[in-house]
N, C-alpha and C positions, 0 to 999 in steps of 0.2 A: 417596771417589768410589764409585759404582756400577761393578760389575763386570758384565761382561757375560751374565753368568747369571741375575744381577739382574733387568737389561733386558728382559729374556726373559720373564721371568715371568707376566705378564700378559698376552703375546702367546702362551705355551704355556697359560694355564688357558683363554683363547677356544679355541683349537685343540684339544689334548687332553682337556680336563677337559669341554668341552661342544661345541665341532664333531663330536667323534671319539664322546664317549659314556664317554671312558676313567676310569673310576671310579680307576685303580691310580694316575691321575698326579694327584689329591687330597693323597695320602699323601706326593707328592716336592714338589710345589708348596708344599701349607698346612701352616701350623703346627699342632700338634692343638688348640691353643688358638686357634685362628682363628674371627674373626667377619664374618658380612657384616650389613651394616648396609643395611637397607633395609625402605621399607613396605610395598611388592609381596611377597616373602619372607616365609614364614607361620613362626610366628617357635621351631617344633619344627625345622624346615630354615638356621637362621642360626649354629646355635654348634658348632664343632669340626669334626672331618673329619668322621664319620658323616653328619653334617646336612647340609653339602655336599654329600658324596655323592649324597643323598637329593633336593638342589634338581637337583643338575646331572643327573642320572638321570631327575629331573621333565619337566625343558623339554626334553633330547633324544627322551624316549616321545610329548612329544608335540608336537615339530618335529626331525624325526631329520634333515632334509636344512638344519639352519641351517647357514647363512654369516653369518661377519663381516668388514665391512669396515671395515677399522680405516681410518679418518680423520686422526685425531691421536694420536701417543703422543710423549707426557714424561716428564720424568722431573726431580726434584729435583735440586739440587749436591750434596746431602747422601746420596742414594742411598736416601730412605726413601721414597719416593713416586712411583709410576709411574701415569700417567695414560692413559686411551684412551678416545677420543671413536670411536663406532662405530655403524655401520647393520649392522643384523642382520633376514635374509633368509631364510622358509624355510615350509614347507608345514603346516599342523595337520593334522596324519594319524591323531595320538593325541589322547586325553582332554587338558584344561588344565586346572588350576584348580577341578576338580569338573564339568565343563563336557564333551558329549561331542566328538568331533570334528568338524570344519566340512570338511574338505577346502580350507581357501581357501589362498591365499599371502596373507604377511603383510611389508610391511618397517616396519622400527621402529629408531628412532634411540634412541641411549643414549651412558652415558659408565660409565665403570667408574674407581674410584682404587683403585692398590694400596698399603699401605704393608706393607713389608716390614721384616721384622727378623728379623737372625742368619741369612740368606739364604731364607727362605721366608716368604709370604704371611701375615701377621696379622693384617690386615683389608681386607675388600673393602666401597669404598664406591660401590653401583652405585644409577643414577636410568635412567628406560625410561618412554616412553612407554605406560605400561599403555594409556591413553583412547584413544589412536592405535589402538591393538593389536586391541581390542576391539569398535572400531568395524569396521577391517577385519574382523575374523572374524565380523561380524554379529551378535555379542551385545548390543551397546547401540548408538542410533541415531547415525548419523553427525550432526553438526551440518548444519543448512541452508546453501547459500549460495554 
């Protein structure tokens, strides 16, 4: 079974690792061999702490005031999978992407999976409306309709 540290864990890397900006709770959360798996993610930013770091350090420079709203979170029987379905909320104040700032607000729905092993973070498998994202912040055209 999942212990409730577990549990947590995915609800403290939204909160400390990227609401907060806290680079130091990478190093308590993930394993040093950690991966996040995704094709948003440019992929010098996917493998270990350091790289982490360097993602979540990314998207707080340049939406410092995000919120997330966690929607759904589960979690396996087996305690290796923690799930969270989430709308994440927040202002582009800094550069994105190579992209200067827009000043707009942005919400964008996502899901995040955690699977953990030996109590910390080993892979994060995160999907995000990138097209959504983009279209709000006026870098490529909203669809008609």
């Amino acid at each position: 079974m999942m212990t409730k540290k577990e549990q947590n864990l995915g609800l403290r890397a939204h909160s400390e690792w990227l609401e907060q900006g806290n680079a130091a709770a990478v190093d308590e959360l993930f394993s040093e061999d950690a991966v996040i798996h995704s094709r948003h993610v440019p992929p010098e930013l996917r493998q270990g702490r350091e790289g982490i770091k360097a993602y979540g350090a990314s998207l707080h420079q340049a939406f410092p005031d995000m919120r997330f709203e966690n929607e759904v979170v589960a979690d396996d029987e087996n305690g290796e999978f923690v799930a969270i379905i989430y709308k994440l909320r927040g202002t582009n104040t800094g550069s994105f992407m190579g992209m200067p700032a827009t000043g707009k607000r942005m919400e964008m729905g996502g899901a995040d999976v955690f699977r953990i092993v030996d109590g910390k973070i080993r892979e994060l498998y995160l999907e995000q409306d990138l097209v959504g994202l983009m279209q709000q912040l006026g870098v490529i055209p909203a669809r008609p309709g």
